[in-house]
Each structure stands twice: as C-alpha cells, then as structure tokens.
C-alpha positions in Angstrom: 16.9 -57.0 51.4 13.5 -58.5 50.6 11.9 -55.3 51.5 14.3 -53.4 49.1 13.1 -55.0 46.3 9.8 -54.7 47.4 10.4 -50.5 47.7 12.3 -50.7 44.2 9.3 -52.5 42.7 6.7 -50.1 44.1 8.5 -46.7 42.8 9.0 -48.5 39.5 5.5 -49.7 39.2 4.6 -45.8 39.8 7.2 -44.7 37.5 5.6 -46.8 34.8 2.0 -45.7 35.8 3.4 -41.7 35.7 4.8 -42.8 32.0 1.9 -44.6 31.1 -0.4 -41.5 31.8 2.1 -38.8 30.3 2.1 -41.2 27.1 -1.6 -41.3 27.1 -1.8 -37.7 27.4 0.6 -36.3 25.2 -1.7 -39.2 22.8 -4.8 -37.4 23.3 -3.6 -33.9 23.3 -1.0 -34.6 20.0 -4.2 -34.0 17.8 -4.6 -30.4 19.5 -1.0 -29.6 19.0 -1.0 -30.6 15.3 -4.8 -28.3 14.9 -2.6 -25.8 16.4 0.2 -26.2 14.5 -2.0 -26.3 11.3 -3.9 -22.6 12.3 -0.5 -21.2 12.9 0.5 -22.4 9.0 -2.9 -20.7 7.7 -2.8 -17.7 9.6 1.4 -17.3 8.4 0.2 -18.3 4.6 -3.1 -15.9 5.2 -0.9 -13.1 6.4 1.6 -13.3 3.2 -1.2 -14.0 0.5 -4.8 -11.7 2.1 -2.7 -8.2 2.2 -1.9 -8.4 -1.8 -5.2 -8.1 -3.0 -6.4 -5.6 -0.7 -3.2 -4.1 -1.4 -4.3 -3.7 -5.2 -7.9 -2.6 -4.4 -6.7 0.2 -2.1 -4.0 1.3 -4.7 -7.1 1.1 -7.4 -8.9 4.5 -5.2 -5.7 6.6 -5.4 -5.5 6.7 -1.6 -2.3 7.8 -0.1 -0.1 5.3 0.3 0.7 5.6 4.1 -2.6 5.1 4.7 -2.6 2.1 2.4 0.8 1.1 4.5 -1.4 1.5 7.7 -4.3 -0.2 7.0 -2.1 -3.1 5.7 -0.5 -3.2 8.9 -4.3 -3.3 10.5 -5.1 -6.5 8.3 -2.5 -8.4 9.7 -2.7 -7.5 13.5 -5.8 -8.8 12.8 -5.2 -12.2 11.0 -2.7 -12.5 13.5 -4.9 -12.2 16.9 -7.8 -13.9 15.1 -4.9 -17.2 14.5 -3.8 -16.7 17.9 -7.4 -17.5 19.6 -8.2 -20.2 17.9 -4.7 -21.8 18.2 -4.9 -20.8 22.0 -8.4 -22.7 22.2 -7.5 -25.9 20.4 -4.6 -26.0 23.2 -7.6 -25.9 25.7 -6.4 -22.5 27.0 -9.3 -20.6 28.3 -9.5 -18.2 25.8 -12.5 -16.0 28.1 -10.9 -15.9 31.0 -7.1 -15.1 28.5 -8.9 -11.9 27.3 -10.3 -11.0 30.1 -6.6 -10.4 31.7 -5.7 -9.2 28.6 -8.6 -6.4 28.0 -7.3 -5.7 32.0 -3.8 -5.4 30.9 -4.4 -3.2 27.8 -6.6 -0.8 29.9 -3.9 0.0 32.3 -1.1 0.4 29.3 -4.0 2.6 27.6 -3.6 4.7 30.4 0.1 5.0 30.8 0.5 5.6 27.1 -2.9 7.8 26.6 -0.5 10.3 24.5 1.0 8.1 22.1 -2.3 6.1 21.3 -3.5 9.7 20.6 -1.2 10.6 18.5 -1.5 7.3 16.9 -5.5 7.9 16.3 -4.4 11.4 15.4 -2.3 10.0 12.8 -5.1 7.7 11.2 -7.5 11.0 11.4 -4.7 13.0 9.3 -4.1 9.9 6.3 -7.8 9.9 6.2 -8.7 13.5 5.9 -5.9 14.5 3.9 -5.1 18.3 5.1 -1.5 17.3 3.3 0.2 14.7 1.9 3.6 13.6 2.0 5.4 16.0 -0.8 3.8 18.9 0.6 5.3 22.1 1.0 3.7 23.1 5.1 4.3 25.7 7.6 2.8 24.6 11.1 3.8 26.8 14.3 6.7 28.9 12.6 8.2 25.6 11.0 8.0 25.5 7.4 9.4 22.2 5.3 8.2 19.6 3.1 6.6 16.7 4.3 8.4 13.3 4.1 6.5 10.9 5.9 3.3 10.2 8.6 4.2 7.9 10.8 2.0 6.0 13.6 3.3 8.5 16.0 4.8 11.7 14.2 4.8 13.5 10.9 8.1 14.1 9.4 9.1 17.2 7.5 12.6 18.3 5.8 13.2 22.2 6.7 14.8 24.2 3.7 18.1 24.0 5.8 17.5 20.3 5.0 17.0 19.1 8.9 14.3 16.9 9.8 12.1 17.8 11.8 9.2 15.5 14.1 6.2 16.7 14.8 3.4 14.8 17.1 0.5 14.3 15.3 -2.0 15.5 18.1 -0.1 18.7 17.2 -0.8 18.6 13.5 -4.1 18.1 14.3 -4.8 21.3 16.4 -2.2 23.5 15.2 -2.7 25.8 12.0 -1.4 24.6 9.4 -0.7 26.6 5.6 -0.1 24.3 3.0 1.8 26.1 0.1 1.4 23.1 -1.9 -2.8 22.8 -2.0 -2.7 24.2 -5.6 -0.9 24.2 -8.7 -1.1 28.1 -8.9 0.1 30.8 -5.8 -0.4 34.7 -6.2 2.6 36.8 -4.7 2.7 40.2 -3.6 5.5 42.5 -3.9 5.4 45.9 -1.8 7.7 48.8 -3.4 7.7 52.3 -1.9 8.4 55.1 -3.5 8.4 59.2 -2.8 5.7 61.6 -2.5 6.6 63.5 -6.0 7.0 60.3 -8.1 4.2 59.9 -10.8 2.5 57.0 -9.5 0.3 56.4 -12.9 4.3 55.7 -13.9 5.5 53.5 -11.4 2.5 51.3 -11.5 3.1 51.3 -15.5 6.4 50.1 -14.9 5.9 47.6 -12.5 2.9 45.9 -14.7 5.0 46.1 -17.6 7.8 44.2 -15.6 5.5 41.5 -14.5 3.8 40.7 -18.0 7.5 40.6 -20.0 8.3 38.0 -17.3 8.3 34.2 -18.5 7.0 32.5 -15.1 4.1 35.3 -15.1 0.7 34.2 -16.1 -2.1 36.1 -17.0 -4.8 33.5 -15.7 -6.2 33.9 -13.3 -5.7 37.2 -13.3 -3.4 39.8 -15.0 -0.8 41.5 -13.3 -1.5 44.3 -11.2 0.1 47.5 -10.0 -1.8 49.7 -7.1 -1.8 52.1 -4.9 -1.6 50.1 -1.4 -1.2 52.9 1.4 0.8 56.3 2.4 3.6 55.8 5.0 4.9 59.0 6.6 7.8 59.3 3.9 7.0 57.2 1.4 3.9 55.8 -1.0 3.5 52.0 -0.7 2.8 50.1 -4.4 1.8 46.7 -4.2 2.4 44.6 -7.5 0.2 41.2 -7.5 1.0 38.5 -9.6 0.4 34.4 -10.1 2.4 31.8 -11.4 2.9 28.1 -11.2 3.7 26.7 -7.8 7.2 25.7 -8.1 7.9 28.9 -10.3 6.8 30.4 -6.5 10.6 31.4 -5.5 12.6 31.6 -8.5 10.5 34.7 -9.4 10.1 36.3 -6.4 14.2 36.1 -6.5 14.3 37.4 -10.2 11.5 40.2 -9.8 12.9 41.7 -6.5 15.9 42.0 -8.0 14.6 43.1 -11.7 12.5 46.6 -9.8 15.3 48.3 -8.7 16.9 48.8 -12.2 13.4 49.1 -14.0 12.8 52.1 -11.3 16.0 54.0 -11.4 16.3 53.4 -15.1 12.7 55.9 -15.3 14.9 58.4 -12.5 12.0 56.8 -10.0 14.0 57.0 -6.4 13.1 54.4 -3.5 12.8 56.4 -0.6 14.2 55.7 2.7 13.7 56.6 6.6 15.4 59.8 7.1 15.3 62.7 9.5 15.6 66.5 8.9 17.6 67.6 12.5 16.6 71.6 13.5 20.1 73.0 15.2 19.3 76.5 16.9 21.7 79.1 17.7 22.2 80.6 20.6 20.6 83.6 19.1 17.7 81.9 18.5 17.3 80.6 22.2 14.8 81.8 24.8 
C-alpha cells in the first residue's frame, strides 16, 4: 500500500511539473500570440482602409476599370502575405525555411497550371495595352460580339444572337482581332451591279444623290462617292462609299440597301443577273 502512494505521489509530482512547464510556456509565448493577433488586426484594417485611396488615384488616370479591379486585388494579396510573415515569425515559425517549401510548392503548381497563369499574364498584358475595352464591338477568329468583361482567365463577349461567349486570353493575345468600335466614325461600302448598256455617269449620279439626301450620311471626312469598281462577265460593278457615325453603322446599311433598288428601277436602270443563252441545234444542223 505504502508503495502505492508512493507511485501515486511520483506521477502527480510529474503531472504538476508537466503543468508547471505548459503554464510557464503558454506565459512566455502569450506575448507572441497577442503580437500576432495584433498584425492580423492591422493587416484586416490595412486591407479595408489602403485599397480606397489607391482606388481614387487609379480612377483619377481614366484607366479601365478591370484593370483598376485587378490591381486592387494585387494590393491586397500583398498586404495579406506581407501580414502573414510577420504573424508567422512572431509565432517563432521559421519563416526561411516556410518559403522555401512554399517557393518548392508554387514551382510545381506553376508547372501543372503553366496555361492558366498564362492566360492570367495575358490578361494583365490586354488591361494594360488596351487593344479593346469592355463595350467594344470585336470580331476575333470568325466570332464577332461585344465585349462584357476581362477576366483573370478569359474575356467575355455577348454575340448579336445574345450568347456569351469565352475566350482564353493567350488567344486574344495572338489572334487577329478588328475592333469595330476603335472610332467614332466607320466608312461602308456598298457594291451594286448593273448591265453593260446602262449609262454609268447615271447610275453613279443616282447613287451619290441617294447617299447625300440620307440623314445618317456625313460629308466629313469625305463626301459620298459613286465609281466605277470592276467589269464582271455580265454585269458592271459600282461601288458607293460612304461614312457615318459608328452606331449609325447598321441602321443605314439596312435603310440604303433597301433604298437602291427603287432609286434604280425608278431611272428604268435594271440589276442584272447570272443568266445563260442555251444554243439547241437541229438535226439539220449536225455533222
């Protein structure tokens, strides 16, 4: 019995040693937690109150506002993973040896996600150069629609059958791309054939006429035109070249195609079509 107690005595002398220490420890390392603690509320308040004025200055040079969005997003990873460190290193992590498994880490993902970070630095090459913006109207590889948004990883466009389309940005960036939208003012081209024995002086007249009596016709920075363009096998090609406001572009290119035909038959001016004069020979006329 004797030695019982004497066990019992032992394993609680070492019990109160083990709570002794773990009190004296979590003593000494309680000012590291609350430094910690105290980073962590700087780096949240930082985070909230930093992006607002650089917000405003960024706004102040007219740049576009995804790449505002993005470089907001920069400022924080940052404030973030410069809180983190120091938080980590008043814990006594070892922050060296930390980011050295982390730089070891990131190089592998790197390498398994090499596409998307390219499209992500492809993304940050478009905001910056500005070959569109979002609003623009864009054809890039046959697909034509207005851009919506540029994303970290794709561009977004609306299609005039109003479906959405993504687009990689490493492909924006090595595909050609039109951009209808690039100025205020487009010139349009209209081809109209007509025959052989039409009085070409006179159709031209007609077709400048048209185009300066229409209302969405300028005459900067040039007048319109009426020429001579080429000579198909039945028919002489007219082009008519005008300019007007871009987002006059379609309503009269509608309008004038369907103005021409009436202006043209009204002057007895006939718009020829493919035909073919078949030969039959008798049997007379045989051998």
């Amino acid at each position: 019995m004797e030695e019982l107690w004497k066990g019992m005595g032992t394993q609680m002398e070492h019990l109160r040693t083990a709570l002794e220490a773990f009190w004296s420890g979590l003593v000494s390392f309680l000012p590291h937690l609350l430094s910690a603690a105290l980073i962590l509320l700087l780096g949240l308040i930082a985070s909230r109150l930093l992006p607002r004025p650089f917000n405003a200055m960024l706004k102040r040079t007219n740049m576009d506002p995804v790449a505002v969005k993005y470089l907001l997003r920069a400022l924080r990873i940052v404030i973030w993973s410069l809180v983190s460190v120091m938080a980590l290193d008043k814990l006594g992590v070892p922050v060296s040896s930390l980011l050295a498994v982390v730089a070891a880490v990131g190089a592998a993902v790197a390498l398994a996600i090499r596409d998307n970070l390219s499209n992500l630095a492809s993304g940050i090459v478009l905001l910056f150069t500005k070959p569109f913006k979002a609003g623009d109207f864009i054809e890039v590889d046959g697909l034509s629609g207005t851009i919506t948004e540029i994303e970290l990883m794709h561009t977004y466009l609306d299609t005039v059958g109003n479906m959405r389309a993504a687009i990689p940005n490493t492909k924006m960036m090595t595909a050609s791309i039109l951009n209808y939208s690039a100025h205020e003012l487009r010139r349009q081209d209209f081809e109209v054939t007509v025959s052989y024995d039409t009085d070409l002086e006179e159709a031209k007249t007609i077709l400048r006429t048209l185009a300066e009596e229409h209302p969405l016709v300028l005459r900067e920075p040039v007048a319109p035109r009426a020429e001579v363009k080429r000579y198909d096998d039945s028919a002489v090609v007219l082009t008519l070249q005008v300019w007007c406001r871009n987002e006059n572009y379609w309503d009269l290119q509608y309008d004038l195609n369907a103005r021409i035909k009436p202006a043209l038959d009204a002057k007895g001016i006939a718009i020829p079509y493919p035909q073919m004069d078949l030969h039959v020979k008798g049997p007379e006329q045989e051998g």
